[in-house]
mmCIF file of the C-alpha atoms, coordinates in Angstrom:
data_MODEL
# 
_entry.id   MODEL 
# 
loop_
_atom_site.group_PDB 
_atom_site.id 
_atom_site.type_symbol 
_atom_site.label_atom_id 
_atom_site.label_alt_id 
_atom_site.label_comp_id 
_atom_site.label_asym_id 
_atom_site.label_entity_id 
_atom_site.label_seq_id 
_atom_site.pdbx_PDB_ins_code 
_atom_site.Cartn_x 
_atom_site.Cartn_y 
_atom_site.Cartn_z 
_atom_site.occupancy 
_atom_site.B_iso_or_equiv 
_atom_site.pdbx_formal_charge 
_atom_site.auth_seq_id 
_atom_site.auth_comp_id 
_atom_site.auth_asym_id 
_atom_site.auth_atom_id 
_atom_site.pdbx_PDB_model_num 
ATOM 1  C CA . UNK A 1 1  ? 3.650   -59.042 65.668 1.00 0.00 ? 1  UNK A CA 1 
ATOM 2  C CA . UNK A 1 2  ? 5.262   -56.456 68.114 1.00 0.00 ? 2  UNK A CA 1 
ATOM 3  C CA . UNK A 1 3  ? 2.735   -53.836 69.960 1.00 0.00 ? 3  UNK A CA 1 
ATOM 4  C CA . UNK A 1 4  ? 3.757   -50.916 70.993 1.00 0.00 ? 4  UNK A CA 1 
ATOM 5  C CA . UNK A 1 5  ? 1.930   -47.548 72.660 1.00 0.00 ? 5  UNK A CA 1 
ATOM 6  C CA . UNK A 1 6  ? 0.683   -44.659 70.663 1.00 0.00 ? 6  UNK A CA 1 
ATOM 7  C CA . UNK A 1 7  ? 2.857   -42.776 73.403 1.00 0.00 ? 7  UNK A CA 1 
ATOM 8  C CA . UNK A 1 8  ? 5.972   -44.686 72.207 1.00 0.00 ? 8  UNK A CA 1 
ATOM 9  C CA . UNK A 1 9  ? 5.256   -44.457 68.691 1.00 0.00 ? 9  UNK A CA 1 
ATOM 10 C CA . UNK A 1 10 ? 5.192   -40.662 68.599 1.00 0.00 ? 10 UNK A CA 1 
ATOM 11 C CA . UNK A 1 11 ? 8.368   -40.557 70.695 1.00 0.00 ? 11 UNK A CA 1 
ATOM 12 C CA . UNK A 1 12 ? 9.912   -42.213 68.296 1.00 0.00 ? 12 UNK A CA 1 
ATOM 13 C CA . UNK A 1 13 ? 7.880   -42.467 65.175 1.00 0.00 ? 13 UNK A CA 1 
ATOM 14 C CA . UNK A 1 14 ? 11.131  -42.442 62.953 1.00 0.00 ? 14 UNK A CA 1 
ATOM 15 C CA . UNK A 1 15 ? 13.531  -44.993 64.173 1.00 0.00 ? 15 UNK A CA 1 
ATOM 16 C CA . UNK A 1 16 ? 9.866   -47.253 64.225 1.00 0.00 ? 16 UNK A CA 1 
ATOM 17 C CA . UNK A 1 17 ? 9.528   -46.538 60.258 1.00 0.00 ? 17 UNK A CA 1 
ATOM 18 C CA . UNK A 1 18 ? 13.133  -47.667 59.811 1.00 0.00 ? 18 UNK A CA 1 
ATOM 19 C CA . UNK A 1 19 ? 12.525  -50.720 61.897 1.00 0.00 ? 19 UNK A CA 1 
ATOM 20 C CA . UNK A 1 20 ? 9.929   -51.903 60.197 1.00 0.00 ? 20 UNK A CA 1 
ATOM 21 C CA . UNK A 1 21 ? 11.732  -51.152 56.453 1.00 0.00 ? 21 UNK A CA 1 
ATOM 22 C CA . UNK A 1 22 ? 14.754  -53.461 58.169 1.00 0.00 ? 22 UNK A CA 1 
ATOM 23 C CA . UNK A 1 23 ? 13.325  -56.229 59.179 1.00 0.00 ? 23 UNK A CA 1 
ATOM 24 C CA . UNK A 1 24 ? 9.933   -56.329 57.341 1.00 0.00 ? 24 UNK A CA 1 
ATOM 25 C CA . UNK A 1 25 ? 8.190   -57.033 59.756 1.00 0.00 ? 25 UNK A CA 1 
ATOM 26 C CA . UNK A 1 26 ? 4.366   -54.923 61.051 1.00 0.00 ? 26 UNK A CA 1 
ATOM 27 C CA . UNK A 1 27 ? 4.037   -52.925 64.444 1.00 0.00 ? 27 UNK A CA 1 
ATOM 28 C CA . UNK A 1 28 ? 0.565   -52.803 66.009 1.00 0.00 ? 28 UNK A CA 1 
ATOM 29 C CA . UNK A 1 29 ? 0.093   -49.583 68.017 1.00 0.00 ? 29 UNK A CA 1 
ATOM 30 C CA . UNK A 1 30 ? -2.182  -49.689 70.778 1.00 0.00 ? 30 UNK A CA 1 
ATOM 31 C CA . UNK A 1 31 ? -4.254  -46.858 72.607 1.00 0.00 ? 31 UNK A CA 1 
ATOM 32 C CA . UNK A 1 32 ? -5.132  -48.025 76.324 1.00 0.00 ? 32 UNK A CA 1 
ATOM 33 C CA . UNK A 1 33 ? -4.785  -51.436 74.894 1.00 0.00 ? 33 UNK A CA 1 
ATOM 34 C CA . UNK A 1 34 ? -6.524  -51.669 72.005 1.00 0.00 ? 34 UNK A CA 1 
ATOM 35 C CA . UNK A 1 35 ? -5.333  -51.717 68.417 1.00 0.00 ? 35 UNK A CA 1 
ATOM 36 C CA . UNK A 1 36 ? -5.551  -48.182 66.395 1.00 0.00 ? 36 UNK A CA 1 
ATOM 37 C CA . UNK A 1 37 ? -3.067  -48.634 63.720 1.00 0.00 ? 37 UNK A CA 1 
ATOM 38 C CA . UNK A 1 38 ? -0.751  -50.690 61.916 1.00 0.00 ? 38 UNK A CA 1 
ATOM 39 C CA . UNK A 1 39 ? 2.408   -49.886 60.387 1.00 0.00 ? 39 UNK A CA 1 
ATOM 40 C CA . UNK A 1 40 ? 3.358   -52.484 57.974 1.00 0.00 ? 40 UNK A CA 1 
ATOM 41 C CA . UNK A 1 41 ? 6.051   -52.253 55.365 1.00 0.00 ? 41 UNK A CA 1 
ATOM 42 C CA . UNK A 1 42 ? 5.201   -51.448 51.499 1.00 0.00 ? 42 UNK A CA 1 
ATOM 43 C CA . UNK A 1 43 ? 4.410   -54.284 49.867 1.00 0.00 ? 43 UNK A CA 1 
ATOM 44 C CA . UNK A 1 44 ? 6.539   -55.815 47.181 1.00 0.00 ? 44 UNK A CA 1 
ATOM 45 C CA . UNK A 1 45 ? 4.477   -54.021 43.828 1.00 0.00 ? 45 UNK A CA 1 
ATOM 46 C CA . UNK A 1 46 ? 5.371   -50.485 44.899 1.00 0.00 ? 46 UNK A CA 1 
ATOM 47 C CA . UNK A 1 47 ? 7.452   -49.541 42.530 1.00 0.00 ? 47 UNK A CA 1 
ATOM 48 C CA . UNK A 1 48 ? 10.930  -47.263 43.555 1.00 0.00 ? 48 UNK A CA 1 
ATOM 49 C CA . UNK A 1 49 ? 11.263  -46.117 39.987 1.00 0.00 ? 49 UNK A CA 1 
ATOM 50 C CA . UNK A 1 50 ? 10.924  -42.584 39.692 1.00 0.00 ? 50 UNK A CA 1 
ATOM 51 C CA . UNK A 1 51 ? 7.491   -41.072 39.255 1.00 0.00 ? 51 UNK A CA 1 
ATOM 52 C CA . UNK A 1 52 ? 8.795   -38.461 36.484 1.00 0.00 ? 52 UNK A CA 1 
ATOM 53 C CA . UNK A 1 53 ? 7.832   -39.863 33.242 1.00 0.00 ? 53 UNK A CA 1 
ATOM 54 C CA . UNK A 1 54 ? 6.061   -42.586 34.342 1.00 0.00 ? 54 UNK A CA 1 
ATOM 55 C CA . UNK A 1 55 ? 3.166   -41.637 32.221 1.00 0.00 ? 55 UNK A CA 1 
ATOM 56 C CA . UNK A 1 56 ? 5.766   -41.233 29.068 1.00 0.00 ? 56 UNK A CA 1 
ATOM 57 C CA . UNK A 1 57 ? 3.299   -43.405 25.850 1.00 0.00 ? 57 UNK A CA 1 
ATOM 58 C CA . UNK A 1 58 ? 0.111   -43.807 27.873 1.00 0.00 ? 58 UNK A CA 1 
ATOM 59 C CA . UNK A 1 59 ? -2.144  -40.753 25.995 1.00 0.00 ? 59 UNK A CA 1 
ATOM 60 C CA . UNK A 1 60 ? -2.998  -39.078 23.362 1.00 0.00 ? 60 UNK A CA 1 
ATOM 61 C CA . UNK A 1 61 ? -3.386  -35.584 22.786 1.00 0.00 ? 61 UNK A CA 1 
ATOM 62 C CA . UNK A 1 62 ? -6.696  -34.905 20.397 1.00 0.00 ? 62 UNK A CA 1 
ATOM 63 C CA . UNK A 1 63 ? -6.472  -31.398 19.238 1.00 0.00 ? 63 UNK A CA 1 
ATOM 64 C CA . UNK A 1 64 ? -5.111  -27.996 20.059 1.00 0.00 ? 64 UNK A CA 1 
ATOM 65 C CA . UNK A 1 65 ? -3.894  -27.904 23.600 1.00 0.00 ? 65 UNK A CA 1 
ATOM 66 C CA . UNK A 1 66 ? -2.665  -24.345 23.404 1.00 0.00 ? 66 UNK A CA 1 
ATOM 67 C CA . UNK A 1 67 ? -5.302  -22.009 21.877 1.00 0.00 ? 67 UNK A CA 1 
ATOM 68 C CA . UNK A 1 68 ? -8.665  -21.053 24.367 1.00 0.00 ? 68 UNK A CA 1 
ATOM 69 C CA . UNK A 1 69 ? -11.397 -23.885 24.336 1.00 0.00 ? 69 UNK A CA 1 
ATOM 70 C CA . UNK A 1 70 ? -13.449 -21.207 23.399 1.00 0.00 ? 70 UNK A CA 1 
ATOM 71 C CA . UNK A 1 71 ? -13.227 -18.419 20.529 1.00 0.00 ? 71 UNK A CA 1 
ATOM 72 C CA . UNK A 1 72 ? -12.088 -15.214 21.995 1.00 0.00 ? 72 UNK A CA 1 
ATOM 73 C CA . UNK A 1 73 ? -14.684 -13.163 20.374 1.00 0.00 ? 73 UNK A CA 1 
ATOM 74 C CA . UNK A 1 74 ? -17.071 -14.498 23.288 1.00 0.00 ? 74 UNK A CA 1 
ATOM 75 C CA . UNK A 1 75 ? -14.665 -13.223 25.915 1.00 0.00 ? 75 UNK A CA 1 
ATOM 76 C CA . UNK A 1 76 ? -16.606 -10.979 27.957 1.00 0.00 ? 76 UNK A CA 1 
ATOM 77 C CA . UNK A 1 77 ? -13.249 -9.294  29.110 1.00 0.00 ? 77 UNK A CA 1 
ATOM 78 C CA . UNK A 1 78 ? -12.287 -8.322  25.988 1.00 0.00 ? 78 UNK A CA 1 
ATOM 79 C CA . UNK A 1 79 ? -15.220 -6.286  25.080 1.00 0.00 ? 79 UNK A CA 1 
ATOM 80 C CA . UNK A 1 80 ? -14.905 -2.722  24.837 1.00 0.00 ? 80 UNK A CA 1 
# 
C-alpha cells in the first residue's frame, strides 16, 4: 500500500481520488508518520445506477396523504 503525507494529500487531493479509481488500489495518509486515513476505492456493491427511482415498488401508501393529519376545526389559527 502507498503512504503518502496529509501535506501531499491536500495538495493534491484530486488527482489522488483519480489514482486510486485507476488502479484500485488504497493510499494510507500519514500525519508525522502515523496513519490517519485511508482512501480506498468503492467497493464492488455500490451501485452506479441512478438514485432517482430507486425506491420505485418498495411502499405502500395507507391513507390520505394530502388532507391535514388532523381535522381543521382544531386549528388554533383558524379561529376567529
Amino acid at each position: 500500500m502507498r503512504k503518502m503525507a496529509i501535506s501531499e494529500f491536500k495538495a493534491k487531493c484530486l488527482s489522488v481520488l483519480d489514482e486510486v479509481h485507476k488502479t484500485k488500489k488504497a493510499i494510507l495518509i500519514t500525519r508525522f508518520g502515523k496513519p490517519v486515513a485511508e482512501v480506498i476505492p468503492p467497493s464492488s456493491d455500490v451501485v452506479s445506477e441512478s438514485w432517482i427511482g430507486s425506491m420505485k415498488d418498495s411502499m405502500k401508501i395507507l391513507g390520505d396523504i394530502v388532507s391535514p393529519a388532523t381535522d381543521e376545526n382544531e386549528w388554533e389559527v383558524l379561529r376567529g
